[in-house]
Each structure stands twice: as C-alpha cells, then as structure tokens.
C-alpha positions as CSV (number, residue, x, y, z in Angstrom):
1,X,0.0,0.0,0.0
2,X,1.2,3.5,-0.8
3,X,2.1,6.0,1.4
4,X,-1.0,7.7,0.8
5,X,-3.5,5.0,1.1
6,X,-1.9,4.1,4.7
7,X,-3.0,8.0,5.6
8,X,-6.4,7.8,4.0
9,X,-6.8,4.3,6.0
10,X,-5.6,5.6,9.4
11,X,-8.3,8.8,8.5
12,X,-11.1,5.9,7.6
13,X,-10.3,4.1,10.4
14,X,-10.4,7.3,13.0
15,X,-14.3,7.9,11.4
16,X,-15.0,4.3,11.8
17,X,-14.4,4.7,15.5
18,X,-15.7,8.2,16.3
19,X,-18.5,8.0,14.2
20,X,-19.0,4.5,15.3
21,X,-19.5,4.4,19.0
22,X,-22.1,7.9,18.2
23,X,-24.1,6.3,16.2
24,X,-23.9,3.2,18.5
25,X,-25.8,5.4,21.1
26,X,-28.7,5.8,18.7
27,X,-29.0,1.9,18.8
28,X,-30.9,2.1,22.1
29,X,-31.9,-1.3,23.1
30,X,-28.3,-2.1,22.1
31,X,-26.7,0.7,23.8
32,X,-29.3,0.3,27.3
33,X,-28.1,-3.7,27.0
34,X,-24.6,-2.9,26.8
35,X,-24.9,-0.6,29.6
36,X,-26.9,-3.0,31.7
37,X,-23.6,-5.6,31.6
38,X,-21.2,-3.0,31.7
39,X,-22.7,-0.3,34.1
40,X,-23.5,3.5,33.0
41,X,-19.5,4.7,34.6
42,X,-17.5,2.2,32.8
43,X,-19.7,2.3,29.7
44,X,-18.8,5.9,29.5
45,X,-15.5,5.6,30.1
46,X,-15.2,3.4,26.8
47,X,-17.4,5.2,24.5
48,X,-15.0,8.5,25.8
49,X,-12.0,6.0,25.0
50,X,-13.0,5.2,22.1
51,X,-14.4,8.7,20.8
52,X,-10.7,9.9,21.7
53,X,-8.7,7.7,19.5
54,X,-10.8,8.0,16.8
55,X,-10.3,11.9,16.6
56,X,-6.6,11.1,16.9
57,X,-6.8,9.0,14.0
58,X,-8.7,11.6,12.2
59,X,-6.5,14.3,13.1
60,X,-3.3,12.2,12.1
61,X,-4.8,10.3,9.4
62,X,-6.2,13.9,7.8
63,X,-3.3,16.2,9.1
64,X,-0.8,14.1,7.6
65,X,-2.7,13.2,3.8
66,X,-3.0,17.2,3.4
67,X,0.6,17.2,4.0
68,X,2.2,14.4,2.2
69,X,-0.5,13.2,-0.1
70,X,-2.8,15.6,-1.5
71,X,-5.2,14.3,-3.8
72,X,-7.4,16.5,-5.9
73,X,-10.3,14.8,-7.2
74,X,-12.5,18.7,-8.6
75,X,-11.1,22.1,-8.7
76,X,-13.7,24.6,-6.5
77,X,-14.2,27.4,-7.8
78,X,-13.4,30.4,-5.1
79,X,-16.7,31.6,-4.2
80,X,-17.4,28.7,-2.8
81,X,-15.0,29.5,0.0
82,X,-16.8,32.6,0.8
83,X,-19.8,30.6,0.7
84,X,-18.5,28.3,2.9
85,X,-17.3,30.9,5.6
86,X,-20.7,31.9,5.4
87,X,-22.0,28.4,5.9
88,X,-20.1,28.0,8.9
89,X,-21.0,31.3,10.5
90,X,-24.8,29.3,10.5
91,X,-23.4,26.1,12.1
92,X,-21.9,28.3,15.1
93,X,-25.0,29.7,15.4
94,X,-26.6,27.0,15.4
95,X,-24.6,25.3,18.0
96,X,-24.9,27.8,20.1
97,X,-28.7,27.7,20.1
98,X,-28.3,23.8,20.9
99,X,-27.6,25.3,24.9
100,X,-29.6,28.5,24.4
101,X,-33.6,27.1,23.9
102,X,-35.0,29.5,21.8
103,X,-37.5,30.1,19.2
104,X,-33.8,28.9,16.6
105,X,-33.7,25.8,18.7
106,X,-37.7,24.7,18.6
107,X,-37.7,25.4,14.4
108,X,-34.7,23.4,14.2
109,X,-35.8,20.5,17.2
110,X,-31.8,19.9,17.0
111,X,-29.4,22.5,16.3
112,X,-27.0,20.8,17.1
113,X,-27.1,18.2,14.0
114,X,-28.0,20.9,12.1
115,X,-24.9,22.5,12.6
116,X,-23.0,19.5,12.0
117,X,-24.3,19.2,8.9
118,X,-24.0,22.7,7.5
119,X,-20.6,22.8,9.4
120,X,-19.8,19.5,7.1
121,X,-21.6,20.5,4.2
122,X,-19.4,24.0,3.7
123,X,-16.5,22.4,3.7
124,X,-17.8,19.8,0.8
125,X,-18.1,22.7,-1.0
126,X,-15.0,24.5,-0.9
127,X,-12.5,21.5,-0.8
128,X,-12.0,19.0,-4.3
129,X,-9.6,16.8,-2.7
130,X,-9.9,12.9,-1.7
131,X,-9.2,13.1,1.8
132,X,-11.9,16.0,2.3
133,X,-14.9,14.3,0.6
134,X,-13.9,11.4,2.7
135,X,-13.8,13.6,6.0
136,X,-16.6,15.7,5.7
137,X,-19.2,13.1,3.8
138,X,-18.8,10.7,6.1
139,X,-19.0,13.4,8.7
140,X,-23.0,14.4,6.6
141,X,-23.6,11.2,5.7
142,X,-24.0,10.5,9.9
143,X,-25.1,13.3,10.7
144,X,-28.3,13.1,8.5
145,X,-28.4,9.3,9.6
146,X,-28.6,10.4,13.1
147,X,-31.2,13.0,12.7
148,X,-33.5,10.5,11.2
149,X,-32.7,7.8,14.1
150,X,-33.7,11.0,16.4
151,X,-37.0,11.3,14.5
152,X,-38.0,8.0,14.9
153,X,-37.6,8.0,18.3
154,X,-39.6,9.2,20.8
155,X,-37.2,9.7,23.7
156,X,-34.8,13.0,23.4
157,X,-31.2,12.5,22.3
158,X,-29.8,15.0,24.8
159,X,-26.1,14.6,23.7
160,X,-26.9,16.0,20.1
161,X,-29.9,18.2,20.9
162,X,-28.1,19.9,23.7
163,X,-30.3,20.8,26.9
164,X,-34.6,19.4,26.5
165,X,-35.3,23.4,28.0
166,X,-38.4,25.4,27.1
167,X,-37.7,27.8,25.0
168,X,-36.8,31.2,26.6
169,X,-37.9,33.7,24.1
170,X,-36.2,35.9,22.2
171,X,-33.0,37.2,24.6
172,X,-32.0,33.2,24.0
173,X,-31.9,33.7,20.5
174,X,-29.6,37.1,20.3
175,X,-27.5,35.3,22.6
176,X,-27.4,32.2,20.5
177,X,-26.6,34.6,17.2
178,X,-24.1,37.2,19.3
179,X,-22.3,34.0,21.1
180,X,-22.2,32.3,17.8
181,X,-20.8,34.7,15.5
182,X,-17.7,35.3,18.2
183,X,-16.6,32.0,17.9
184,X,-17.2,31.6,14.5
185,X,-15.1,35.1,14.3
186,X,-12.6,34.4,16.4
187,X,-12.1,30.6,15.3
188,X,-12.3,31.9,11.4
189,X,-9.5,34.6,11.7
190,X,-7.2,33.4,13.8
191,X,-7.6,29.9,15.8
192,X,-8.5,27.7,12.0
193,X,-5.0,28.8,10.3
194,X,-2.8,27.7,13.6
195,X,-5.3,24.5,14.6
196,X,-5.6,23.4,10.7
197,X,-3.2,25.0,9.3
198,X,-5.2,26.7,6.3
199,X,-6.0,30.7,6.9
200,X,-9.9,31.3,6.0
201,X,-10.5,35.1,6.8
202,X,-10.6,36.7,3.2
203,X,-7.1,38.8,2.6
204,X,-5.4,36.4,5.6
C-alpha cells in the first residue's frame, strides 16, 4: 500500500471509530443492553476511549494526507469559499442555540445536527480533494443518519440536541446569534490557520 492509502486508512479508520461508538448510542436497546452488563461509569468511560482515539486518527490520518499526499479529485471554484465561511457562521450559530432554547432551537428540534451538517456540508463545497470528501461526507452522511434515528424515536437524544429546556424567548436567541458569530469570528480569523493550518478570513 502506498504512502497515501496508509493516511487515508488511518483517516477511515479514525471515522470508523468516532462515528461509530455515536451512532452506537442511537442503537438504544443495544446501547441500554450494553450498559446494563457493563454499568453506566464504565460504559462511558469506553465510548470516551474510544471517541478519543478516533479523533486522533482523524486528526493524524487527515493532518498528515494534506501534508504528504494531497489528492485532488475537482477544482472549487473560489466563491465557494466565501460561501463556505458563510455556511459556517450558521453552524456556530446554530450550536450555540443547541444550549440556548430559543425560538432557533424549537424550528430546528436539534441544532446541534443541524450544525453538523452545515458545518460538514461548507466544507464539501469549498474543498475537491480525496481526503476531504472522505472527512466531511462521512461526517453528513451520519449526521443526516442520526437526525433520522432521532426522529423515529420518541425519547430526546440530549447529547446532540443539547439541553430538553423550554424555549426562553427571544433574549436566547440574540445570545445564540451574538455567542455564535464570536466563535465563528474568532475561530475563522485566527484559531482555523494555527489548529488546521489553512488561513480562511478573506485577505489572511
């Protein structure tokens, strides 16, 4: 196997496992049988094990293929990158809202996926390359999986529909945008060139 197909495996491998053990949880007479042999501490103490080595893998797998073995699969043209800053502007927002109940949080049910997938979704856009389609369709692919799981069920998924709080009006949702478009700020200008390496803020 070539150097490059190692780094895309260690990448699949790191979604197999993150992705994996999350979408596990939506399994719940699995997950509630599993717990029941195991017990709810050690349980979680796995499914955190676990979660951690798959980012690990993701982040090595991923850090190291942009790195060494680039493959471009479509050429983007530019204005999708402004779209896609755009884009993720929305997902912070919408993450935000996830912890903020609002009138945001009970159109969306779970802002939380939401952003996920718009977070995943922008970055389909703006990147042609192997290793990205893998990364961030695998990451939409799940995400839109799990957001049907949560529809068929009837119990809350708290984990990725942050807090089940009645909504608090409007002040919830001018926090959620204001809290939102800070991080997505801050995160966009100077925390995404020296975390990932690639500068986003138009004229960085």
């Amino acid at each position: 196997m070539s150097r490059c197909g190692v780094l895309v495996l260690i990448l699949v491998v790191g979604l197999l496992l993150f992705l994996g053990v999350h979408t596990f949880t939506n399994a719940r007479g699995a997950r509630a049988t599993l717990v029941g042999k195991l017990g709810e501490g050690p349980y979680k103490g796995i499914y955190s094990a676990v979660s951690l080595v798959g980012i690990v893998l993701i982040w090595i797998g991923f850090g190291r293929y942009r790195a060494e073995g680039w493959i471009d699969v479509w050429y983007p043209p530019v204005w999708t990158r402004h779209l896609a800053l755009t884009l993720v502007w929305v997902a912070f927002v919408c993450l935000a809202a996830a912890y903020l109940p609002g009138r945001i949080k009970r159109r969306l049910k779970h802002p939380m996926l939401a952003g996920v997938k718009i977070w995943a979704l922008s970055h389909l856009l703006a990147n042609g390359d192997l290793g990205s389609m893998l990364l961030f369709g695998t990451i939409l692919a799940w995400a839109v999986v799990a957001r049907i799981g949560v529809k068929r069920r009837r119990d809350e998924v708290l984990e990725h529909g942050g807090p089940a709080m009645e909504p608090a009006g409007w002040r919830n949702d001018v926090l959620a945008v204001a809290i939102g478009t800070v991080a997505w700020f801050v995160f966009a200008r100077w925390l995404h060139p020296i975390l990932i390496g690639v500068p986003v803020w138009p004229g960085a």
